[in-house]
PDB file of the backbone (N, CA, C, O) and the ligand in Angstrom, with CONECT records:
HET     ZN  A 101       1
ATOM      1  N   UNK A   1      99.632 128.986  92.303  1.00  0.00           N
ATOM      2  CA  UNK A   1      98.918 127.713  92.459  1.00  0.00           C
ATOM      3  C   UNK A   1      98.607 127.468  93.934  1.00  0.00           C
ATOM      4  O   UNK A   1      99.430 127.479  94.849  1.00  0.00           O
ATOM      5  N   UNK A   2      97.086 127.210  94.042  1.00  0.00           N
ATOM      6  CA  UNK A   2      96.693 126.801  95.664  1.00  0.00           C
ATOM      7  C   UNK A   2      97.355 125.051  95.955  1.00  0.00           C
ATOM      8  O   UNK A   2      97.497 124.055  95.245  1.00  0.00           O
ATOM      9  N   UNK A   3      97.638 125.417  97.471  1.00  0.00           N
ATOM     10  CA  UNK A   3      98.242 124.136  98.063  1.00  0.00           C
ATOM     11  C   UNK A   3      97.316 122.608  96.939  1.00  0.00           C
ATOM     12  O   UNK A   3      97.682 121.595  96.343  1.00  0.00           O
ATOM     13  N   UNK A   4      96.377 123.135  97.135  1.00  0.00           N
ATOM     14  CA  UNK A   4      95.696 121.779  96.978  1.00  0.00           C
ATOM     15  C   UNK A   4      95.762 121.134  95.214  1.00  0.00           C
ATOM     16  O   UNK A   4      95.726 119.981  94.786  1.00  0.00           O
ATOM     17  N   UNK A   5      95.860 122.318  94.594  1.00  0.00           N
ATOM     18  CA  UNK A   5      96.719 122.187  92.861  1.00  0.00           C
ATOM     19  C   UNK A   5      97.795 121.444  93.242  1.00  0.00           C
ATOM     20  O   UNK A   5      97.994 120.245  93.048  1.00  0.00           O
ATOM     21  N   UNK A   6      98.482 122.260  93.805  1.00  0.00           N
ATOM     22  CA  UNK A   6     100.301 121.717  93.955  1.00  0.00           C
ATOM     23  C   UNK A   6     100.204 120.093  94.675  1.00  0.00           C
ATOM     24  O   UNK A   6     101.140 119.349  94.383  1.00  0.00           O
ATOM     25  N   UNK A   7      99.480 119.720  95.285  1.00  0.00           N
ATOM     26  CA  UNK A   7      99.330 118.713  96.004  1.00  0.00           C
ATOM     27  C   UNK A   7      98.918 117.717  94.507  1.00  0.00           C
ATOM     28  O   UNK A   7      99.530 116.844  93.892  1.00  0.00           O
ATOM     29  N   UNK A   8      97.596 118.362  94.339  1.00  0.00           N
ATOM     30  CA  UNK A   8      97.163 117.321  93.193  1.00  0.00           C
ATOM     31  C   UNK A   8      98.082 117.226  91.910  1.00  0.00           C
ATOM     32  O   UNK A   8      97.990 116.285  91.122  1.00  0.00           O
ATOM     33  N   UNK A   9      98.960 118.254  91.761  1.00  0.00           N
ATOM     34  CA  UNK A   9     100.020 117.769  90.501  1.00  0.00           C
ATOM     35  C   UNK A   9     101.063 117.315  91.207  1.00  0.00           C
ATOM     36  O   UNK A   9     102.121 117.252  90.581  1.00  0.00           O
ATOM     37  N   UNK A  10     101.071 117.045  92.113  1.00  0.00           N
ATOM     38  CA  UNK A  10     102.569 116.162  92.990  1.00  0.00           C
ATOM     39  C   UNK A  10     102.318 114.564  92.832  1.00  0.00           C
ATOM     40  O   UNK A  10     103.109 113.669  92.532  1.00  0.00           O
ATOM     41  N   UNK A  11     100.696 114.521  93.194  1.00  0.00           N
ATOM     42  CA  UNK A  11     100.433 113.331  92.997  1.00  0.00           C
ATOM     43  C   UNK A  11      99.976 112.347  91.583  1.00  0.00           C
ATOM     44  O   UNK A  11      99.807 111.128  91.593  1.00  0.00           O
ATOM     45  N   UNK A  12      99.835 113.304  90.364  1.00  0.00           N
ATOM     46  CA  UNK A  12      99.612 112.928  89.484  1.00  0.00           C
ATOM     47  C   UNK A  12     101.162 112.227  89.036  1.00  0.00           C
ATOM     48  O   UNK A  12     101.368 111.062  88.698  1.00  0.00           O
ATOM     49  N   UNK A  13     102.161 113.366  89.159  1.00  0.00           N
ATOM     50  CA  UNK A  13     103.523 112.726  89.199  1.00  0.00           C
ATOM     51  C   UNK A  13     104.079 111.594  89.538  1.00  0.00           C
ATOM     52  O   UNK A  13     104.726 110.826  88.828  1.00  0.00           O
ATOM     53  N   UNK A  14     103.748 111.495  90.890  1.00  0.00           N
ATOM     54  CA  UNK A  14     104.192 110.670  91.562  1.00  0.00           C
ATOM     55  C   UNK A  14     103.091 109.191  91.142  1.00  0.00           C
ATOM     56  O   UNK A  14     103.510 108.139  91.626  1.00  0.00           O
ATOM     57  N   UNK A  15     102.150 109.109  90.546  1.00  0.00           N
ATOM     58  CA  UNK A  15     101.431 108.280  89.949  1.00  0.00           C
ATOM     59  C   UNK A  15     102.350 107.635  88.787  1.00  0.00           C
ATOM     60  O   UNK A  15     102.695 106.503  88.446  1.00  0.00           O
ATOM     61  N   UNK A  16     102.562 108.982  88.357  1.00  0.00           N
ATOM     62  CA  UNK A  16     103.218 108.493  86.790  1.00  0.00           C
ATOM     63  C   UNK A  16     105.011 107.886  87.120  1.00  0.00           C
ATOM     64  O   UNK A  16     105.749 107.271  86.351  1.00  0.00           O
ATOM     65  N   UNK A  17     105.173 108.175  88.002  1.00  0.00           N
ATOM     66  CA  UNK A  17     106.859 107.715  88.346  1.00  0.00           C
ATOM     67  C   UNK A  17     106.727 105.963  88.883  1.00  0.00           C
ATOM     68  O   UNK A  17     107.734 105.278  89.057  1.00  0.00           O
ATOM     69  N   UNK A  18     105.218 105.402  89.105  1.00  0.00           N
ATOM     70  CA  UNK A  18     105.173 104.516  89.586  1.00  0.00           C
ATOM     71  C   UNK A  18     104.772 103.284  88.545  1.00  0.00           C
ATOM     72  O   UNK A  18     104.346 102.140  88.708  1.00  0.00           O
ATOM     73  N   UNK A  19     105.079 103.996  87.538  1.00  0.00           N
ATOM     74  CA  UNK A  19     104.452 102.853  86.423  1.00  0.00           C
ATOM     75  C   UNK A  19     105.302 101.571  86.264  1.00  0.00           C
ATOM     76  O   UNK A  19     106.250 101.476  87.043  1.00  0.00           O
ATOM     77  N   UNK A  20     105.146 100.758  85.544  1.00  0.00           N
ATOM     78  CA  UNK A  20     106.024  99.119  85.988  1.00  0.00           C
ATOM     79  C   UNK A  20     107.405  99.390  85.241  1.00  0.00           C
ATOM     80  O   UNK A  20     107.612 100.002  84.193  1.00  0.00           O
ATOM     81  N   UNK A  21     108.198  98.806  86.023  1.00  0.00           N
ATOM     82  CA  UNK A  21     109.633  99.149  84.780  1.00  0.00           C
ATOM     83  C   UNK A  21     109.863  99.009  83.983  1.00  0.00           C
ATOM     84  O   UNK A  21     110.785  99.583  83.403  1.00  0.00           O
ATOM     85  N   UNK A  22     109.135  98.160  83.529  1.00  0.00           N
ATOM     86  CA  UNK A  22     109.255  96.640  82.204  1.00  0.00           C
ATOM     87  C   UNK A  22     108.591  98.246  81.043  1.00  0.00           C
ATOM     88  O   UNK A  22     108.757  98.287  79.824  1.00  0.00           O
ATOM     89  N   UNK A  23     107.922  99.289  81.823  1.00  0.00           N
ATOM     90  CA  UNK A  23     107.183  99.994  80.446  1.00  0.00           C
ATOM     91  C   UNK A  23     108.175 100.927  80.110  1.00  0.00           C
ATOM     92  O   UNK A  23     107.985 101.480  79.027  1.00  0.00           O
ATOM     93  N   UNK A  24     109.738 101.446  81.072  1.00  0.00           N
ATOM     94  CA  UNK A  24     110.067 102.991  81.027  1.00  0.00           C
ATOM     95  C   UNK A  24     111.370 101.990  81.234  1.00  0.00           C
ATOM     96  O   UNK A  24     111.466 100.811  81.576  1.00  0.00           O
ATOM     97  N   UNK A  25     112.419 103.104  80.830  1.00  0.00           N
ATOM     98  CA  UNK A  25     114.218 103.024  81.130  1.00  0.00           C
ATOM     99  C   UNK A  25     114.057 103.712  82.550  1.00  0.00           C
ATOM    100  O   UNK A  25     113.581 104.809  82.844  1.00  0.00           O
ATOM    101  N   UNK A  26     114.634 102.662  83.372  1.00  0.00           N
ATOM    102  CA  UNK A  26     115.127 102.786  84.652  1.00  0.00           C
ATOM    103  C   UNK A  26     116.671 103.705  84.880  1.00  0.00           C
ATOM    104  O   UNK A  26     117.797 103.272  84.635  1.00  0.00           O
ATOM    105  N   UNK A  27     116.403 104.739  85.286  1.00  0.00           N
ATOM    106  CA  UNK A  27     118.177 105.361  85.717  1.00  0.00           C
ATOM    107  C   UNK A  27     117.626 106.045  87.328  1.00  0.00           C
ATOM    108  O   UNK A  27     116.506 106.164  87.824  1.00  0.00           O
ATOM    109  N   UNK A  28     119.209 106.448  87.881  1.00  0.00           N
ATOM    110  CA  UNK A  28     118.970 106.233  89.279  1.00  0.00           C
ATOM    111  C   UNK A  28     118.109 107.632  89.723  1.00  0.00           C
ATOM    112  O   UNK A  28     118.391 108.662  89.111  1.00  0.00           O
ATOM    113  N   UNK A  29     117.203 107.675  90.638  1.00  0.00           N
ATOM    114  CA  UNK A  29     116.790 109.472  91.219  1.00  0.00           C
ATOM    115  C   UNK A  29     117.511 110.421  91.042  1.00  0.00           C
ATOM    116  O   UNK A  29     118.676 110.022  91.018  1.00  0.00           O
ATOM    117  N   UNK A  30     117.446 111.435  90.910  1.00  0.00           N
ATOM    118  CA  UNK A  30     118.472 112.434  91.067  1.00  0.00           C
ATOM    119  C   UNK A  30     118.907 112.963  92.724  1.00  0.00           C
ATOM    120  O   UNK A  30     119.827 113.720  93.033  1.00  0.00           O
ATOM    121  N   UNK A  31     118.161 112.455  93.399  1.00  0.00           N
ATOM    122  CA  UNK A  31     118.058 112.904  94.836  1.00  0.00           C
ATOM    123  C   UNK A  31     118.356 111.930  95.704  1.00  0.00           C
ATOM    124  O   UNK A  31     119.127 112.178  96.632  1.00  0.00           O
ATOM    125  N   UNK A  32     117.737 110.530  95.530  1.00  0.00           N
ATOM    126  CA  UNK A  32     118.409 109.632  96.765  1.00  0.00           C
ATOM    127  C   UNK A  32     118.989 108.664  95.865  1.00  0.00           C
ATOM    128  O   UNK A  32     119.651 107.820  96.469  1.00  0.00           O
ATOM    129  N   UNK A  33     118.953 108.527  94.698  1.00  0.00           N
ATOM    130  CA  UNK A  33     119.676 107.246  93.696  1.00  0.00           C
ATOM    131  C   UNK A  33     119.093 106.358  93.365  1.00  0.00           C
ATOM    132  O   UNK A  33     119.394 105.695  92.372  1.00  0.00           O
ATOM    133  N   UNK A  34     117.730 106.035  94.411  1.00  0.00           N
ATOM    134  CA  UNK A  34     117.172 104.462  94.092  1.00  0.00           C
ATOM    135  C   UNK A  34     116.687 104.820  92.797  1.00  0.00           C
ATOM    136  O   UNK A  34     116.517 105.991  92.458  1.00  0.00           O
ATOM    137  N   UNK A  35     116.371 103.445  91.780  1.00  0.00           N
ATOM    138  CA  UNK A  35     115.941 103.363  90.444  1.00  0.00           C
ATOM    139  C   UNK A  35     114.715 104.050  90.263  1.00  0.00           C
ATOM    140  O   UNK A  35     113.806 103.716  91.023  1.00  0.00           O
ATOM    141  N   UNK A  36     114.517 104.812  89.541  1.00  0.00           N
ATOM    142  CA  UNK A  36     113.263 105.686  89.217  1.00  0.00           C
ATOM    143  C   UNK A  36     113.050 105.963  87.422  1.00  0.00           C
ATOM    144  O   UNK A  36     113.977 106.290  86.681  1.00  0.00           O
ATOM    145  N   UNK A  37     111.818 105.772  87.040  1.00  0.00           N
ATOM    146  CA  UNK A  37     111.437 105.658  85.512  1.00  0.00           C
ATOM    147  C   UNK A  37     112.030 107.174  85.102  1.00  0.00           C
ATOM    148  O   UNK A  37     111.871 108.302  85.567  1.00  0.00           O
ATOM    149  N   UNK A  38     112.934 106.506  83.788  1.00  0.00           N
ATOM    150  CA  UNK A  38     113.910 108.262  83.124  1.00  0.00           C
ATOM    151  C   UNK A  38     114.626 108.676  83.746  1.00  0.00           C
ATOM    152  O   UNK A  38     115.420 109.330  83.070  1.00  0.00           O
ATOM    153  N   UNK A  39     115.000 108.699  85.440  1.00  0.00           N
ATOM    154  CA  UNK A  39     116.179 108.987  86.065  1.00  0.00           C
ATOM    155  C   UNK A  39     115.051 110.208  86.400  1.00  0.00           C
ATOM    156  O   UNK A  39     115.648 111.249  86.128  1.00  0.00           O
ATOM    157  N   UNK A  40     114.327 110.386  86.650  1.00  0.00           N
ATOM    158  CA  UNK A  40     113.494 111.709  87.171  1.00  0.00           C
ATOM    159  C   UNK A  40     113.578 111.412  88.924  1.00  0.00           C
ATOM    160  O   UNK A  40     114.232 110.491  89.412  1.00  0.00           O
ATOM    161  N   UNK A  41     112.779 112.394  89.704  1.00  0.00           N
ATOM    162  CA  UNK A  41     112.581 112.212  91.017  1.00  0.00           C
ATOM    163  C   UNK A  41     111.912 111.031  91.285  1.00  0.00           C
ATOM    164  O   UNK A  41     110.950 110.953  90.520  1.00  0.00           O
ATOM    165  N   UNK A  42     112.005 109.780  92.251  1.00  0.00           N
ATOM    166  CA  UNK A  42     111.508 108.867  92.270  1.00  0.00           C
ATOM    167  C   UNK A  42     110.151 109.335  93.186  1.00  0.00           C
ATOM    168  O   UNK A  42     110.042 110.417  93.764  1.00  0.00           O
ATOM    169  N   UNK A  43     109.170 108.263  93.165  1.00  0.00           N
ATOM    170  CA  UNK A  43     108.056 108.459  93.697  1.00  0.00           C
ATOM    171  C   UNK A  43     108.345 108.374  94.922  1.00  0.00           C
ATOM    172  O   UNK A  43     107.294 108.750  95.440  1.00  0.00           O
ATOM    173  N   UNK A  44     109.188 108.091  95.917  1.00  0.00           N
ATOM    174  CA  UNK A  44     108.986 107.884  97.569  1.00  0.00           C
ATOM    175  C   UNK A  44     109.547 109.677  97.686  1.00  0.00           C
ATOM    176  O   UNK A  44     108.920 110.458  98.402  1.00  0.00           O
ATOM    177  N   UNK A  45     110.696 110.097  96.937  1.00  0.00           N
ATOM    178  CA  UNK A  45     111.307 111.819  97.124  1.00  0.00           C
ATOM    179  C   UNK A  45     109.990 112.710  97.340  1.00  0.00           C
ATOM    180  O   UNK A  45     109.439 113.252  98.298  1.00  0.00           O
ATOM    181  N   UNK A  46     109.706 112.550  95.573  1.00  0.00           N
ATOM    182  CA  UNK A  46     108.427 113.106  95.749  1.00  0.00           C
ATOM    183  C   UNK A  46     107.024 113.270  96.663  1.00  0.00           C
ATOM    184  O   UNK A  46     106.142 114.116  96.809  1.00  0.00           O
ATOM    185  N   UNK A  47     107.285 112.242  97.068  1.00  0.00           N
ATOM    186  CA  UNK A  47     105.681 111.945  98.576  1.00  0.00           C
ATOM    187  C   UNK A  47     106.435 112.680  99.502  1.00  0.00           C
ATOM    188  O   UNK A  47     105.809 113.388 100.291  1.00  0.00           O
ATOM    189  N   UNK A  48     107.948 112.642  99.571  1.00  0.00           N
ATOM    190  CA  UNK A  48     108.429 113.589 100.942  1.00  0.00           C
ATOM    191  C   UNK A  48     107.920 114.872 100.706  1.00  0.00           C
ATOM    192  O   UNK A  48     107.577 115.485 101.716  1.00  0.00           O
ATOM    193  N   UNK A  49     107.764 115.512  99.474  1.00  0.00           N
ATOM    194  CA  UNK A  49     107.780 116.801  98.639  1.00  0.00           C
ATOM    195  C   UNK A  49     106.242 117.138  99.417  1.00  0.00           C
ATOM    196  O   UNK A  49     105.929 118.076 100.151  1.00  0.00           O
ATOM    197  N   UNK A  50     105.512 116.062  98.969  1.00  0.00           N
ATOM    198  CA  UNK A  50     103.893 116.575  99.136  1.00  0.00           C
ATOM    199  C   UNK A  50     103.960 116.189 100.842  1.00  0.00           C
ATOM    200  O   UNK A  50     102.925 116.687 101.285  1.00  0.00           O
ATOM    201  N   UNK A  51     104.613 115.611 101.849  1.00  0.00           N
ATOM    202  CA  UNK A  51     103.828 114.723 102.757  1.00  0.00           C
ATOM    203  C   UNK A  51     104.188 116.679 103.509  1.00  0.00           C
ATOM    204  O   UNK A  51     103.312 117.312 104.098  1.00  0.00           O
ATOM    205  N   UNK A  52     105.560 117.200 103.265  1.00  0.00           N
ATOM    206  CA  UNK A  52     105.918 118.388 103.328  1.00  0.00           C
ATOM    207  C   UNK A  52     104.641 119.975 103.578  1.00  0.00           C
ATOM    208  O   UNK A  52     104.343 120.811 104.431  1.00  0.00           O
ATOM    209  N   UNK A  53     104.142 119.407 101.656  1.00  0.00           N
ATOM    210  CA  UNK A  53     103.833 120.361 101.128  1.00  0.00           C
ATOM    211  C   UNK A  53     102.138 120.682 102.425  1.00  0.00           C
ATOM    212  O   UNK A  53     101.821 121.699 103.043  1.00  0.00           O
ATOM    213  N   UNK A  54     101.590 119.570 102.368  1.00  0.00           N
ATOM    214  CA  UNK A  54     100.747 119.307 103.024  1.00  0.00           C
ATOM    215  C   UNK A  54     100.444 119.264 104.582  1.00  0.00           C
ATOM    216  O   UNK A  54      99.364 119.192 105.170  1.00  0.00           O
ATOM    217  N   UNK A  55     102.017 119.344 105.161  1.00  0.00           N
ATOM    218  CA  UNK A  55     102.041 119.074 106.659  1.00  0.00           C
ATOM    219  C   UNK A  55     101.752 117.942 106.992  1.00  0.00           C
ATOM    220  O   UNK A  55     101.433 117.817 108.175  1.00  0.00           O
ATOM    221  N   UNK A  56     101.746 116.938 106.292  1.00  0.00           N
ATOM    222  CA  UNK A  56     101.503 115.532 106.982  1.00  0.00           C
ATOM    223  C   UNK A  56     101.955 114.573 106.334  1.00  0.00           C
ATOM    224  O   UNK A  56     101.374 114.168 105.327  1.00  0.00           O
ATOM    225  N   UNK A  57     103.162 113.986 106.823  1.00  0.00           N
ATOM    226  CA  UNK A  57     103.981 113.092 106.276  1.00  0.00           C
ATOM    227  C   UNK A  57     103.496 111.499 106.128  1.00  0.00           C
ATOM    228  O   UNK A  57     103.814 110.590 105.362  1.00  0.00           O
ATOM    229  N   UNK A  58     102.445 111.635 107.394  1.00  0.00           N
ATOM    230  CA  UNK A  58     101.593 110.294 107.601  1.00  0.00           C
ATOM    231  C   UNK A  58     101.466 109.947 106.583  1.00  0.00           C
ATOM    232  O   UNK A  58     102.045 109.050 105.971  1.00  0.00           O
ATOM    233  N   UNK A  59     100.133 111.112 106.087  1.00  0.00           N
ATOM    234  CA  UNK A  59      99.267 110.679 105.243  1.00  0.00           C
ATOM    235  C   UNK A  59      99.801 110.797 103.852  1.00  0.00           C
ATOM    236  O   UNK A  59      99.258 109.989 103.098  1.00  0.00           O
ATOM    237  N   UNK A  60     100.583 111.457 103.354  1.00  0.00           N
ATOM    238  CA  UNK A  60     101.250 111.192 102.539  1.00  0.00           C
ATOM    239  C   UNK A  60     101.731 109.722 102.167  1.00  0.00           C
ATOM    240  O   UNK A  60     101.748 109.254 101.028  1.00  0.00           O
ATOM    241  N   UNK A  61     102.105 109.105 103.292  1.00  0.00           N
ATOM    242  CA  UNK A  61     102.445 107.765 103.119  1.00  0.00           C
ATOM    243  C   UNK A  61     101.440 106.800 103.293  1.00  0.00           C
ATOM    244  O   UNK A  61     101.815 105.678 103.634  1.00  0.00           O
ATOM    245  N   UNK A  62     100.339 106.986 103.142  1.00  0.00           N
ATOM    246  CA  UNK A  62      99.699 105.863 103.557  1.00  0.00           C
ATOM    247  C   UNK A  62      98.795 106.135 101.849  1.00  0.00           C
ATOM    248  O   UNK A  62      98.427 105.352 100.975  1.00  0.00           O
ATOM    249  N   UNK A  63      98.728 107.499 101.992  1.00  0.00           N
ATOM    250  CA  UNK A  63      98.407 107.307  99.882  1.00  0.00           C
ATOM    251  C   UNK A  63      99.135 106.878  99.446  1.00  0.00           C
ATOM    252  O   UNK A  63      98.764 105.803  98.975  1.00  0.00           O
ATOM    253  N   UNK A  64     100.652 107.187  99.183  1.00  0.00           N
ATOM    254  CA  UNK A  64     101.789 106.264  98.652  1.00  0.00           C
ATOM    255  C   UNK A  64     101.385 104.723  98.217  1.00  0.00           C
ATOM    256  O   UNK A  64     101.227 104.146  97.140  1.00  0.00           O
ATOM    257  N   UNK A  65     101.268 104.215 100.136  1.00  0.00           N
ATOM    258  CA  UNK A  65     101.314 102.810 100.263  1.00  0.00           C
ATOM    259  C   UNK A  65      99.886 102.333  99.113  1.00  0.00           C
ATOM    260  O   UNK A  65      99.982 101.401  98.314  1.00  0.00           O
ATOM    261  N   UNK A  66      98.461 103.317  99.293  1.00  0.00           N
ATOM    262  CA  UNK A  66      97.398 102.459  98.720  1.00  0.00           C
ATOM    263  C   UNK A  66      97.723 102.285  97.227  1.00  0.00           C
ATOM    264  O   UNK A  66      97.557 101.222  96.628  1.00  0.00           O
ATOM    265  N   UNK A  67      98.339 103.747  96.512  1.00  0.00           N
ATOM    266  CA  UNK A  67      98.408 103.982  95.431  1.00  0.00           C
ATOM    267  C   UNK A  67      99.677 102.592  95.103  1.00  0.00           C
ATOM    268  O   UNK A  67      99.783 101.978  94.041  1.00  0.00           O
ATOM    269  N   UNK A  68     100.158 102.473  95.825  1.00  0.00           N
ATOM    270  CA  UNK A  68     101.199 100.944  95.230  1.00  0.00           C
ATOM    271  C   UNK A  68     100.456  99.491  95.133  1.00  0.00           C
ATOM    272  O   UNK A  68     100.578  98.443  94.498  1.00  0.00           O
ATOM    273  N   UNK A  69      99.751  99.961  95.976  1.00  0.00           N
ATOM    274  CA  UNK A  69      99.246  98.432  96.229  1.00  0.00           C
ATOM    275  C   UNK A  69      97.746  98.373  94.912  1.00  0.00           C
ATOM    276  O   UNK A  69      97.438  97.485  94.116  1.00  0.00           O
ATOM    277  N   UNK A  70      97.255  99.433  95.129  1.00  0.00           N
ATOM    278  CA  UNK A  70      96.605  99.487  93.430  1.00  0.00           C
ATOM    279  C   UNK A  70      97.012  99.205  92.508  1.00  0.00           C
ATOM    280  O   UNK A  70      96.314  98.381  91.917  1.00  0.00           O
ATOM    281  N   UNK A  71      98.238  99.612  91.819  1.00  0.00           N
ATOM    282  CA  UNK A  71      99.050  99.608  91.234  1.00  0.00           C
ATOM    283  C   UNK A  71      99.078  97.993  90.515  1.00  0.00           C
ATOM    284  O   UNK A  71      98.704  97.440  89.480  1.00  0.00           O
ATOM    285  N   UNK A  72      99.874  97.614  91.968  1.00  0.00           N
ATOM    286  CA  UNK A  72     100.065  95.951  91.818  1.00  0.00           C
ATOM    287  C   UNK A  72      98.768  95.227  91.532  1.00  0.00           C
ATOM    288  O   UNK A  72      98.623  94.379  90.651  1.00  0.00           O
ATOM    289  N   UNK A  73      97.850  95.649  92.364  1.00  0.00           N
ATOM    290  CA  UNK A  73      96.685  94.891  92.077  1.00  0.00           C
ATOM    291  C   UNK A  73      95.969  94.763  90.158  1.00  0.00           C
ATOM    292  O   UNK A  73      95.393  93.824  89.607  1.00  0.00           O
ATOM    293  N   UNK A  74      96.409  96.338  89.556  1.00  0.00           N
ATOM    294  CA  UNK A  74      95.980  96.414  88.633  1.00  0.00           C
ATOM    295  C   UNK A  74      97.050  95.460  87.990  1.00  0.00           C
ATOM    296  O   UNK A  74      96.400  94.589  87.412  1.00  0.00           O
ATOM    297  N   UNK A  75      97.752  95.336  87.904  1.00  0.00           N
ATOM    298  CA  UNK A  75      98.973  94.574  86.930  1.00  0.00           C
ATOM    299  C   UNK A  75      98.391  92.829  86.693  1.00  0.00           C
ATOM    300  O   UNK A  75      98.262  92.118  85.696  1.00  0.00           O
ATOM    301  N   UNK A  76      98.058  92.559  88.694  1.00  0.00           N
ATOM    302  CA  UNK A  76      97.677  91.094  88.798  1.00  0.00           C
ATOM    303  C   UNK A  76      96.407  91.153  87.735  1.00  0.00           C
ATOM    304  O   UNK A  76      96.685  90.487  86.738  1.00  0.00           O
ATOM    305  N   UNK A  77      95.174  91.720  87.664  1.00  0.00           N
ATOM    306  CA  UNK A  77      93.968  92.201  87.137  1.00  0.00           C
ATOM    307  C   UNK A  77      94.394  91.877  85.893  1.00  0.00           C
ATOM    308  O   UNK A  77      94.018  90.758  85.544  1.00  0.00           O
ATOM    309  N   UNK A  78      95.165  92.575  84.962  1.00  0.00           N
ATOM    310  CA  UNK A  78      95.475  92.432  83.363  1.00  0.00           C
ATOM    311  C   UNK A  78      96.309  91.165  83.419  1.00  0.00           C
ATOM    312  O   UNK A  78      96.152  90.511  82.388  1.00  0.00           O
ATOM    313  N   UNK A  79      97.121  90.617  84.258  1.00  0.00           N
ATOM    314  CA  UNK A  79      97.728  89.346  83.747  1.00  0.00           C
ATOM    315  C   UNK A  79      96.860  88.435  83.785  1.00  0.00           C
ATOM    316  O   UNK A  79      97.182  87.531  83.014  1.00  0.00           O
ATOM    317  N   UNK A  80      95.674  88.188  84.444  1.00  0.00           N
ATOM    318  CA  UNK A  80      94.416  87.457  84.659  1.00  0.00           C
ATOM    319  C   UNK A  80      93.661  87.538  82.941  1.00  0.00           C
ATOM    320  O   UNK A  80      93.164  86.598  82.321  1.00  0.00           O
ATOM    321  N   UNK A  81      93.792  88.950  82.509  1.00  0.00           N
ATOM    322  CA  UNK A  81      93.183  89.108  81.171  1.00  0.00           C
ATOM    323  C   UNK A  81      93.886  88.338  80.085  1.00  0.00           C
ATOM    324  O   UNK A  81      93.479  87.424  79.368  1.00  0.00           O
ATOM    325  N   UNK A  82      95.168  89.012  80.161  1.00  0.00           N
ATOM    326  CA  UNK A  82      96.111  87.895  79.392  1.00  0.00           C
ATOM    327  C   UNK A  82      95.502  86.538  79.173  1.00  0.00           C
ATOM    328  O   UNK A  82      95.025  85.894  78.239  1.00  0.00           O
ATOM    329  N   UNK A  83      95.672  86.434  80.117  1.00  0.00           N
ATOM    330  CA  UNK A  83      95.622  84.295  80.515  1.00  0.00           C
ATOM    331  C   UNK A  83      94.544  84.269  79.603  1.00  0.00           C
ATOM    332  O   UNK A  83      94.602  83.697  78.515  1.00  0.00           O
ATOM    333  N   UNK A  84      93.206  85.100  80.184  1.00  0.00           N
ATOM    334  CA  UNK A  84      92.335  84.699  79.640  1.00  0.00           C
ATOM    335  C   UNK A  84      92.212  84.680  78.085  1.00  0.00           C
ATOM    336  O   UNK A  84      91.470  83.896  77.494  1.00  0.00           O
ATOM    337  N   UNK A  85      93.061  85.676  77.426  1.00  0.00           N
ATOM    338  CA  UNK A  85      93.044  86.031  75.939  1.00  0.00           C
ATOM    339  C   UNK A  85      93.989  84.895  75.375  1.00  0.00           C
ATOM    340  O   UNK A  85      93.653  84.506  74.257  1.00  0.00           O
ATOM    341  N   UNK A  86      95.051  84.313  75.895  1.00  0.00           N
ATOM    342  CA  UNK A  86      95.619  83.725  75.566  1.00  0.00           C
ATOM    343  C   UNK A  86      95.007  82.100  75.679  1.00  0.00           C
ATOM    344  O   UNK A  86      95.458  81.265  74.895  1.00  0.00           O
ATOM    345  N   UNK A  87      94.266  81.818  76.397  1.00  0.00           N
ATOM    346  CA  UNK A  87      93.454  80.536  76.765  1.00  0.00           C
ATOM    347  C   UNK A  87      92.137  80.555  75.142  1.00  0.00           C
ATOM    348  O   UNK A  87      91.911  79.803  74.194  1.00  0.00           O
ATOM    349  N   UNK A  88      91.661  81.723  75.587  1.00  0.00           N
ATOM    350  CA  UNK A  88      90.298  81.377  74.274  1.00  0.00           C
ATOM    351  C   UNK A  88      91.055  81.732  72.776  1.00  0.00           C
ATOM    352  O   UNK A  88      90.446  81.575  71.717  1.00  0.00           O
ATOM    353  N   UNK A  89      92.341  82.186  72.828  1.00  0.00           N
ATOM    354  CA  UNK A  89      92.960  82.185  71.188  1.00  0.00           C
ATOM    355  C   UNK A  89      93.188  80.994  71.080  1.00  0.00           C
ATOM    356  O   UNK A  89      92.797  80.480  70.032  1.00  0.00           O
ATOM    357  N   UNK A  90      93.910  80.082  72.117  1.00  0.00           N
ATOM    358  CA  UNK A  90      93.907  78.828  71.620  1.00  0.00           C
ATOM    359  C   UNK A  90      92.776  77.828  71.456  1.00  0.00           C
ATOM    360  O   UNK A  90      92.918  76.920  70.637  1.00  0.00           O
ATOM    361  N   UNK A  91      91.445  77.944  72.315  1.00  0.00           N
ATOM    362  CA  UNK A  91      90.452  77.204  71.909  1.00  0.00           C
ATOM    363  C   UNK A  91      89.772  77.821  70.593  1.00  0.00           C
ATOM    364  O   UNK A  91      89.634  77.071  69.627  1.00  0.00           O
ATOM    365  N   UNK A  92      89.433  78.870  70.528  1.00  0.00           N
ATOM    366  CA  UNK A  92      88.352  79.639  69.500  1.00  0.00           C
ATOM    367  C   UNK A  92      89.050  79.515  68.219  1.00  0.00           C
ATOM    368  O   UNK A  92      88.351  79.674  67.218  1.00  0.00           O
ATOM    369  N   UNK A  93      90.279  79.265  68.056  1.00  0.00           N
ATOM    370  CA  UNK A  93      91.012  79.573  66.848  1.00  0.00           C
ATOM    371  C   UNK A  93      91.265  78.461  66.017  1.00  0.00           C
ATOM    372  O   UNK A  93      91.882  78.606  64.962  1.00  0.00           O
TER     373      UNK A  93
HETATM  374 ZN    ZN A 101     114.436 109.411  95.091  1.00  0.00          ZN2+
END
């Protein structure tokens, strides 16, 4: 596998380790302990893995940081939907 495979399945991972807790059983990393979805490698280990794999620890972290803050943003985004589904069930109904 070329760097840039291994990079892009590090980060698909590390996507998927970042999902909300409320969706996955929380047990601790296997590597530094903090809480991570299934007890797998948590997503900050893993970015060390790629910031590594890649030679650049920076930037590794600054995808990290956007990919979190997406993340959150998407969550705020669907609780907005909620509201809204939950607002017109009670008028429309
Ligand atoms: Zn960890």
């Amino acid at each position: 596998m070329s760097v840039s495979e291994q990079a892009t399945a590090l980060m698909v991972k590390i996507v998927y380790q970042l999902r909300p807790p409320a969706t996955t059983t929380m047990a601790p990393c296997f590597r530094c302990s903090s809480p991570s979805p299934g007890g797998q490698v948590c997503a900050s280990c893993l970015d060390d893995d790629l910031g590594g794999l890649i030679r650049n620890r920076g930037a590794a972290m600054r995808w990290l940081t956007s990919v979190k803050q997406a993340t959150k943003d998407e969550q705020t985004v669907l609780s907005y939907a909620r509201k809204v589904e939950a607002e017109s069930g009670l008028k429309s109904r």
